[in-house]
N, C-alpha and C positions, 0 to 999 in steps of 0.2 A: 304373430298372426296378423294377416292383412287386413282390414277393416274397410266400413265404408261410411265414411260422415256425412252428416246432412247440416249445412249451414241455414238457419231462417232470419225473420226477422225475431227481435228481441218479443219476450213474452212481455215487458214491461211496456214496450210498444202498441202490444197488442191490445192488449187489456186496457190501455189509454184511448185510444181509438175509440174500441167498445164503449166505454162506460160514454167519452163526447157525443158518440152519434147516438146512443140511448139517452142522453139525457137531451140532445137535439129533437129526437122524436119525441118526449114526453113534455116538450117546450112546443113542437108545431101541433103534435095533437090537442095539446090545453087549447092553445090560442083558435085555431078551428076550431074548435068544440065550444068554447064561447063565443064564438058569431053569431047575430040574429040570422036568421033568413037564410042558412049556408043551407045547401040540398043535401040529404047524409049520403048520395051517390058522388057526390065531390068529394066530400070527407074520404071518403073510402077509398076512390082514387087519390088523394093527397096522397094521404096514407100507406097508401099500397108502394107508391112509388118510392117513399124514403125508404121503407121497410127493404125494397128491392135494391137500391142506394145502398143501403147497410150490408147486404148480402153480399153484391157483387165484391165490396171493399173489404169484409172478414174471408173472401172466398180468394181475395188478393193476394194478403196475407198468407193466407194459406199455403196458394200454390209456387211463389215465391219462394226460392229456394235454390242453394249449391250444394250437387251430390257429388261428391267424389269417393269414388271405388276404385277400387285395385286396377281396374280395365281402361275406365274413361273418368272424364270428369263432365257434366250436365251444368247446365246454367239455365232454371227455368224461374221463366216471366210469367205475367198471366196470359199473354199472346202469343207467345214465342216456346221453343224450346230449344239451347242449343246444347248437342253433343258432340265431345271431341277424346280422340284416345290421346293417352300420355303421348306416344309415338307422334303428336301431331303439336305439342307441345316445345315452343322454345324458353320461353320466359314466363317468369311468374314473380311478379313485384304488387308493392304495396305504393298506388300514388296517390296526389295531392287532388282535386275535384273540388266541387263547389257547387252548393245548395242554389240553384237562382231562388227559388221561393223565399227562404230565409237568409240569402246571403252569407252564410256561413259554411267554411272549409272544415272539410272532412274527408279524412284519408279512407282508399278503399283496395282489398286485392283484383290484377287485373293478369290477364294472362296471353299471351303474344302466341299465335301459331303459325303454323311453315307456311302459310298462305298468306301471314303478312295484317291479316284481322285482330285485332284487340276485344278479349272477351271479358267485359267486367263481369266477376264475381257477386251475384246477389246472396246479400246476407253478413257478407265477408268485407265488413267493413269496421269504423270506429265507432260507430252508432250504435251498432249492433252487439261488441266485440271488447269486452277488457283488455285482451291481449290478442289485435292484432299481429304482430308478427311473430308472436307464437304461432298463430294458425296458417298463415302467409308459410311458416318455416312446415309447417304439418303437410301443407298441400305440397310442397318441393319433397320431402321425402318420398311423398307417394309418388309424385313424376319421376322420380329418380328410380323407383321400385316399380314402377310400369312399364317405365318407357323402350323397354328392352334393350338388346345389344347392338342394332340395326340403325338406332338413332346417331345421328348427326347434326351438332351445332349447327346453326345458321348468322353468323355472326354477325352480319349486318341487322338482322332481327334484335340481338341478342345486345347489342349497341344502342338501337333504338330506345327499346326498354328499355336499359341502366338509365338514359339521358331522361328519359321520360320519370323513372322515378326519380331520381337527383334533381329534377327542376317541376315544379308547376306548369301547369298548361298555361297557354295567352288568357285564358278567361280567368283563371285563379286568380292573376297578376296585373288584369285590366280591374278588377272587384276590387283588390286589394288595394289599389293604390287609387283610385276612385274613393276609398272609401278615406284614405289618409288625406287626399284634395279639399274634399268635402270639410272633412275635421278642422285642415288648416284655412281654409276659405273662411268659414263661421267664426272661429278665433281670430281673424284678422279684421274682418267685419265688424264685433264685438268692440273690439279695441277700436277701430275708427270711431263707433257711433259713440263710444263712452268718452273719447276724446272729444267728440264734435268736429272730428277732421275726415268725412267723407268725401270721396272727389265728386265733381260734377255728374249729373246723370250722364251724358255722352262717353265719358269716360271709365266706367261703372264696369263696363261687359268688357273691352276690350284687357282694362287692371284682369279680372276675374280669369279670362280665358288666355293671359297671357302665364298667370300665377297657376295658373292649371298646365299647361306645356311647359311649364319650369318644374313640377315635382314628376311631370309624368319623363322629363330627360332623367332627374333625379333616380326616378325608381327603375329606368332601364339599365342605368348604370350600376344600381346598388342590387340587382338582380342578377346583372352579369357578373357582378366580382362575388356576387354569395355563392352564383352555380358552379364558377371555376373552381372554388374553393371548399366545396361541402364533401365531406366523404362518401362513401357509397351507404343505401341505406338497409345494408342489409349484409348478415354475417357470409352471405354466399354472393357469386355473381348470380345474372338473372338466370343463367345457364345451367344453373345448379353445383357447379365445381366449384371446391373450398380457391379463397383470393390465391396470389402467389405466396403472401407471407405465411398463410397457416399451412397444416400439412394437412395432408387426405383423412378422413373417417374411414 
């Protein structure tokens, strides 16, 4: 029997959230409420407004969310809603992304349609998700059980994908090697001042920004022999058809 899942965010999330911004409010209302002189119509607009702060963000959470049913699949935001039927569907991969706030990479499902648009999947990610490509493999079943007889690959879509899951975006891979520059800068810094063999001020920024275009050749090139080289990341193509070595289900 056909089903219809609802991916969210994680409750552990949730309930993290909740208890920060309750104990946020219970840190601004102390602190107001011990002020001399405060008018308690400011209070109460303080007040009001985090209280509304809190609501609109648990009401986030809430409507946040990927449904996927036997018909179509939904990707909804708290502004947006998008729906698309299987039949609209070419790919469906799990890729690499990246946190700006926290700087930290995190994989997420995304899904390619015959128009050429990329629909990231809210909810359906590592964060969220023990076993992403168990779920990533759940939502290809159902495309493949949707998407009826009429469908037709799009194979330059279907390419795109694959390469898109096999490699990180320029942002993952600017962060990422920014962040090993960084590492090796301070370590090399370290070791000068301990030695006492700094070079001249004048000379300071051009050392720095020249040892910085030296790891960033570095990781373009250890980027490209990882991409050439990595298998696919997933038991199916993004098309949904078993590789050529296994045999059909």
């Amino acid at each position: 029997m056909r089903v219809t899942t609802t991916y969210r965010q994680s409750t552990k999330t949730v309930i993290g959230f909740t208890v920060a911004m309750l104990l946020a409010l219970l840190g601004v209302g102390y602190g107001v409420a011990s002020e001399r002189g405060v008018d308690d119509r400011d209070v109460a607009i303080t007040l009001g407004l985090f209280v509304g702060l809190i609501g609109l963000m648990i009401l986030r959470f809430a409507r946040t969310a990927t449904i996927a049913s036997p018909d179509a699949l939904v990707a909804r935001r708290f502004f947006w809603t998008r729906r698309a039927s299987w039949s609209r569907v070419q790919a469906i991969v799990v890729e690499t992304a990246i946190t700006l706030r926290e700087q930290e990479e995190h994989e997420r499902a995304v899904v390619y349609l015959d128009n050429r648009r990329r629909l990231t999947l809210p909810g359906v990610t590592d964060q969220n998700l023990d076993a992403l490509p168990e779920a990533a493999e759940a939502l290809r079943r159902l495309w493949i059980a949707g998407r009826g007889p009429t469908w037709q690959p799009m194979e330059d879509i279907q390419r795109a994908a694959g390469h898109r899951a096999r490699r990180p975006s320029a942002l993952v891979l600017v962060v990422r090697w920014l962040k090993i520059g960084i590492g090796v800068m301070a370590g090399v810094w370290i070791v000068l001042i301990l030695l006492r063999a700094l070079p001249p001020e004048e000379l300071r920024l051009p050392i720095a920004l020249g040892t910085a275009g030296v790891i960033a050749v570095v990781g373009l090139l250890v980027e490209g022999i990882r991409g050439k080289s990595l298998p696919t990341t997933s038991a199916q193509t993004p098309d949904g058809a078993p590789p050529p070595n296994q045999p059909a289900r």
